[in-house]
DRENPA-3360 file (N, C-alpha, C; in nm, 2 decimals, always signed):
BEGIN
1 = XXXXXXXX = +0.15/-1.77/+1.30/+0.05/-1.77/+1.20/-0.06/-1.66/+1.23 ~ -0.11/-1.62/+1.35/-0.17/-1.55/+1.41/-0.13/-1.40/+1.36 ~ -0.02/-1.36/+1.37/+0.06/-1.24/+1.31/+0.04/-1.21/+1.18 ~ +0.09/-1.33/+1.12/+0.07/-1.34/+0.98/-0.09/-1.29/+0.91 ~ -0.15/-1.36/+1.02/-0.32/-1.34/+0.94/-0.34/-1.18/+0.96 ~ -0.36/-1.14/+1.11/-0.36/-1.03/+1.14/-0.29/-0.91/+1.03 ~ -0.17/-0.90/+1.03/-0.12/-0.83/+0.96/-0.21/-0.81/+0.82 ~ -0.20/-0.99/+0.76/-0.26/-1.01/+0.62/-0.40/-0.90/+0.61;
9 = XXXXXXXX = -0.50/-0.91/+0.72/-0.60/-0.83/+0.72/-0.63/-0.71/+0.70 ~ -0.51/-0.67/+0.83/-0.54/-0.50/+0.80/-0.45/-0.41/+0.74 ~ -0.36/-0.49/+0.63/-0.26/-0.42/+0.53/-0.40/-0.47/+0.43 ~ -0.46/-0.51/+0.44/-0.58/-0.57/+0.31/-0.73/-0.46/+0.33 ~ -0.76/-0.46/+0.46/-0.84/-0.36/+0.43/-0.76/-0.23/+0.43 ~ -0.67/-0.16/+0.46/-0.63/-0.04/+0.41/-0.61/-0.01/+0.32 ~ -0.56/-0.11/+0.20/-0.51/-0.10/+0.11/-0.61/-0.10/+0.00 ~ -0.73/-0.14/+0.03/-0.86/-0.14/-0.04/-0.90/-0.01/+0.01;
17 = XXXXXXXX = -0.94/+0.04/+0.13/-0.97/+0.18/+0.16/-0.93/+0.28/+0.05 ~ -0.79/+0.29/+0.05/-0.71/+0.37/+0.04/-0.72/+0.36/-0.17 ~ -0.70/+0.19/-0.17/-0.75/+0.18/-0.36/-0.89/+0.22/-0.42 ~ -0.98/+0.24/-0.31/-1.07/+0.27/-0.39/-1.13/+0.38/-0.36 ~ -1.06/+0.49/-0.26/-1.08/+0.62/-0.31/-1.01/+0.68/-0.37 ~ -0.88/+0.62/-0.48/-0.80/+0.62/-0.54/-0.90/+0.64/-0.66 ~ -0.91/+0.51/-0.67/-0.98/+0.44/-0.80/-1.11/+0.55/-0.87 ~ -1.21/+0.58/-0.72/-1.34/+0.62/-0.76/-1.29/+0.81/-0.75;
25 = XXXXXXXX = -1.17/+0.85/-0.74/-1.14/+0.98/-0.78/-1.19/+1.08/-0.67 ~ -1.20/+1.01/-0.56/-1.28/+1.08/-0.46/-1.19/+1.25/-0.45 ~ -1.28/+1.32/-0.35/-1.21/+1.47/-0.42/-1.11/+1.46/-0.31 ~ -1.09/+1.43/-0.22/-0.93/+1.42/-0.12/-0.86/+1.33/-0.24 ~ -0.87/+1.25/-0.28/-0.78/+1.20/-0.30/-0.72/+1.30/-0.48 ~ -0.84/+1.38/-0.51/-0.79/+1.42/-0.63/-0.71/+1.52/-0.59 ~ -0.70/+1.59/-0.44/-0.66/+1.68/-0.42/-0.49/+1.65/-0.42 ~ -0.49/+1.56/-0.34/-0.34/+1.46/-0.30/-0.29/+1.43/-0.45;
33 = XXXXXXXX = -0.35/+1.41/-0.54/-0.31/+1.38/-0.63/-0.26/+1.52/-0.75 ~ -0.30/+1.60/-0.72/-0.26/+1.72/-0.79/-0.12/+1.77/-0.69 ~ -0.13/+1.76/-0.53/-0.06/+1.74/-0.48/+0.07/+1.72/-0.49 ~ +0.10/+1.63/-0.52/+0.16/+1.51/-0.58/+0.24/+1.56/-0.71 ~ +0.15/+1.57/-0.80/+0.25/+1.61/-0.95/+0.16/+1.49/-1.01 ~ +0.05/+1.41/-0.97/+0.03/+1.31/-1.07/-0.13/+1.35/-1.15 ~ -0.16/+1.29/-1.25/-0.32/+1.29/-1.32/-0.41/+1.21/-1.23 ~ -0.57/+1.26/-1.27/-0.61/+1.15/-1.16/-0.60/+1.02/-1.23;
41 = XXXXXXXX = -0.61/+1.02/-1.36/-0.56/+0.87/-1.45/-0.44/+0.79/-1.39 ~ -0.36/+0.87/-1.33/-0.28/+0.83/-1.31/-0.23/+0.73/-1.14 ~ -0.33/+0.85/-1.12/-0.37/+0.82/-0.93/-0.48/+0.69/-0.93 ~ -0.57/+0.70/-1.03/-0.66/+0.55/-1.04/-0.55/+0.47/-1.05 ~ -0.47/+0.46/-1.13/-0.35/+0.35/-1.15/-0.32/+0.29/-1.05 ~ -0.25/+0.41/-0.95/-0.24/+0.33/-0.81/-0.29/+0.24/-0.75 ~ -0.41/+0.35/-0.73/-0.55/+0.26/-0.65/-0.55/+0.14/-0.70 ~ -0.53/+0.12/-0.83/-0.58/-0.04/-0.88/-0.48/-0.10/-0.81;
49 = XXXXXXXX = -0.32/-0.08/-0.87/-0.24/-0.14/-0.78/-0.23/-0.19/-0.67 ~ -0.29/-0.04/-0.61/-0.31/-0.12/-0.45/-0.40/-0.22/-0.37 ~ -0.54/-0.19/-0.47/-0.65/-0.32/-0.49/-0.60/-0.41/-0.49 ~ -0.46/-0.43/-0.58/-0.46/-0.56/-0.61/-0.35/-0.64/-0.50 ~ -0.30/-0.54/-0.50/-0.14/-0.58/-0.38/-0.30/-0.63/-0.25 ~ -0.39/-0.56/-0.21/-0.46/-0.59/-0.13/-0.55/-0.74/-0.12 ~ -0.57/-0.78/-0.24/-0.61/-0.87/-0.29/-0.52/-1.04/-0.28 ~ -0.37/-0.98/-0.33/-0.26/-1.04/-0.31/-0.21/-1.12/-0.17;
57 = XXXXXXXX = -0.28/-1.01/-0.06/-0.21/-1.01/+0.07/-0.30/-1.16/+0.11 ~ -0.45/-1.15/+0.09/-0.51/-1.19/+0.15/-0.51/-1.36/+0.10 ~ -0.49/-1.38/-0.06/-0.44/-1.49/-0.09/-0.33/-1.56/-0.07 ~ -0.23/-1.44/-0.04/-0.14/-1.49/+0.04/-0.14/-1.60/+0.17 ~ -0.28/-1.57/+0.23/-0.27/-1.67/+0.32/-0.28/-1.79/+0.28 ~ -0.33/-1.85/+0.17/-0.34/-2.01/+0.13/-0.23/-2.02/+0.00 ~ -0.14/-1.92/-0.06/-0.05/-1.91/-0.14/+0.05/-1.83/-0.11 ~ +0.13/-1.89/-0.03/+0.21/-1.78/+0.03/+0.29/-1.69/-0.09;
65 = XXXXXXXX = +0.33/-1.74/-0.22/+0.42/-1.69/-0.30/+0.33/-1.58/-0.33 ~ +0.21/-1.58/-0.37/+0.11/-1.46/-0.38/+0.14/-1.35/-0.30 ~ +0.13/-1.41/-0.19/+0.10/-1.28/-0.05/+0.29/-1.20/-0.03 ~ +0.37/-1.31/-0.10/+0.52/-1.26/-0.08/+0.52/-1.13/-0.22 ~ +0.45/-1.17/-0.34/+0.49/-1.08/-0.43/+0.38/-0.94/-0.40 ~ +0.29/-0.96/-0.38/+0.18/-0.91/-0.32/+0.26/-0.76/-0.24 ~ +0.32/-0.84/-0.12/+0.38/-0.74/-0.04/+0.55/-0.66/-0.12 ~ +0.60/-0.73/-0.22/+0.71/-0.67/-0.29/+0.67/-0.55/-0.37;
73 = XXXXXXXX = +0.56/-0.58/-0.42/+0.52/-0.51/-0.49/+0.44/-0.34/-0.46 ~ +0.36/-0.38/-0.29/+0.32/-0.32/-0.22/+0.46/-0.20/-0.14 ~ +0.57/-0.26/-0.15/+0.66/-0.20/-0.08/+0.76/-0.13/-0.21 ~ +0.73/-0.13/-0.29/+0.79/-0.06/-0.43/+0.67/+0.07/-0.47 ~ +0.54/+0.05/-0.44/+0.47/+0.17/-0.42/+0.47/+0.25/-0.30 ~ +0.54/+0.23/-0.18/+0.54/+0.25/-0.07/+0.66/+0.37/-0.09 ~ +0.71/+0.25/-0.15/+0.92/+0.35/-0.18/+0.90/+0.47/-0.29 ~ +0.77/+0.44/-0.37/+0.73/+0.59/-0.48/+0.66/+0.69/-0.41;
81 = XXXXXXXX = +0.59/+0.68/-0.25/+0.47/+0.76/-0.22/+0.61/+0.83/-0.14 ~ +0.70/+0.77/-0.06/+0.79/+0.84/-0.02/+0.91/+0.89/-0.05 ~ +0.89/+0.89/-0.16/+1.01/+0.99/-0.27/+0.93/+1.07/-0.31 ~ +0.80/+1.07/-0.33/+0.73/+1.15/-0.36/+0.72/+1.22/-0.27 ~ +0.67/+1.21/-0.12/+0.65/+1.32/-0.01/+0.79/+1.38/-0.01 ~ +0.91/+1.33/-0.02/+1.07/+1.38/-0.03/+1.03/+1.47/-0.10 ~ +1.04/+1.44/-0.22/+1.07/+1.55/-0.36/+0.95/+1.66/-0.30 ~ +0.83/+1.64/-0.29/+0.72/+1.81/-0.23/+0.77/+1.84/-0.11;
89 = XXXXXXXX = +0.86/+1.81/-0.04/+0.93/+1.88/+0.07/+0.82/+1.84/+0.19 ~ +0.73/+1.76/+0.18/+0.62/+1.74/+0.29/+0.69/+1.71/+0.44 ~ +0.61/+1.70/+0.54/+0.63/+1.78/+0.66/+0.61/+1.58/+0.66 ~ +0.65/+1.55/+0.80/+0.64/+1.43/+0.84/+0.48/+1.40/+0.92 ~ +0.45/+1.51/+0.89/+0.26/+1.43/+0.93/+0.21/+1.37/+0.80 ~ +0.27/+1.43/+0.67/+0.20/+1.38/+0.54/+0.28/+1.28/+0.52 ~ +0.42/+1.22/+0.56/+0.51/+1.13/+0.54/+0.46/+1.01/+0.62 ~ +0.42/+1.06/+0.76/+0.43/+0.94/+0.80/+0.34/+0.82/+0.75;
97 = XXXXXXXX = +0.19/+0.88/+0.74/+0.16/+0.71/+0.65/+0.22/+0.63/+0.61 ~ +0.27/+0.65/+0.49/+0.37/+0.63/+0.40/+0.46/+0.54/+0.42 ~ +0.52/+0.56/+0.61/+0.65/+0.52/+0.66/+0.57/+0.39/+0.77 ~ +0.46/+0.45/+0.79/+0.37/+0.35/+0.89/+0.35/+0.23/+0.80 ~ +0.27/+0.23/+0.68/+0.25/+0.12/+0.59/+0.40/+0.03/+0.57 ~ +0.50/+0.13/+0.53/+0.60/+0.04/+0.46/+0.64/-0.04/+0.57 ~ +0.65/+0.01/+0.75/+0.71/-0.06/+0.86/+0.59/-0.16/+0.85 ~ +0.46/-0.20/+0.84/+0.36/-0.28/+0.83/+0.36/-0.39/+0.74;
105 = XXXXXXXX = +0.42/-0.35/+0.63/+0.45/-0.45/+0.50/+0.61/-0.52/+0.53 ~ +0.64/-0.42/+0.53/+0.78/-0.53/+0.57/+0.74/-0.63/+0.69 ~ +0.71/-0.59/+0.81/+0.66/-0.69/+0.92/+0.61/-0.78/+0.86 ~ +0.53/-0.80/+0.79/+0.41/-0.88/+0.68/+0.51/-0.99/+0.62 ~ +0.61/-0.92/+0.54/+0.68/-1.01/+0.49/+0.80/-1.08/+0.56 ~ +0.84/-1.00/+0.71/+0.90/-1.08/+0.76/+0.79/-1.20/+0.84 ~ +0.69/-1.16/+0.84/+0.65/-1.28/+0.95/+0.57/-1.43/+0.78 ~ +0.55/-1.33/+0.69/+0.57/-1.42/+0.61/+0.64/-1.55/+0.63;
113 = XXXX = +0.84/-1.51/+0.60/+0.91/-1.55/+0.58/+0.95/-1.70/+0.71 ~ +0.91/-1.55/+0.82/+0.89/-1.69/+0.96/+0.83/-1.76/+0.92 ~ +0.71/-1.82/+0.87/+0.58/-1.89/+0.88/+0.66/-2.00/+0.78 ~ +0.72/-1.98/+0.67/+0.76/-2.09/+0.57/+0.88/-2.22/+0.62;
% end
């Protein structure tokens, strides 16, 4: 359970970090997002997503089915940011976030899975 919370936390604050300088258009993030191929309309989308996958995690601890879709959902944006770094040819310093989060979220949902 210890794992479980742990993880739950700091896939929750990053995922807030990271959603709301999505969200508020901050200028790295508009940069990454032209980057990318996406609008920043489109890049706020994320961010909210990921607000909310973040949101998801943390309820997950008294709702586990929350915190399980929470992380499905989280790991299906994970699989878009890294088709994305694929398709712009990016270098594995810009990949690896990307690859760090998704090994973080799966752990999440396997220790999930232990816990039930």
């Amino acid at each position: 359970m210890i794992v479980l919370t742990v993880l739950s936390v700091l896939l929750a604050v990053l995922f807030v970090l990271l959603g709301i300088g999505k969200v508020l258009a901050l200028p790295r993030m508009r940069e990454l997002a032209e980057h990318a191929g996406f609008s920043v309309a489109a890049y706020r989308g994320i961010g909210a997503l990921e607000l909310a996958g973040a949101g998801g995690l943390l309820l997950g601890l008294t709702v586990p089915v929350l915190g399980a879709s929470a992380g499905a959902g989280l790991l299906l944006l994970l699989a878009g940011a890294v088709i994305t770094h694929a398709r712009n040819r990016d270098g594995i310093r810009e990949i690896a976030p990307a690859l760090v989060c998704t090994v973080l979220v799966a752990a999440y949902l396997a220790a999930l899975g232990a816990s039930s």
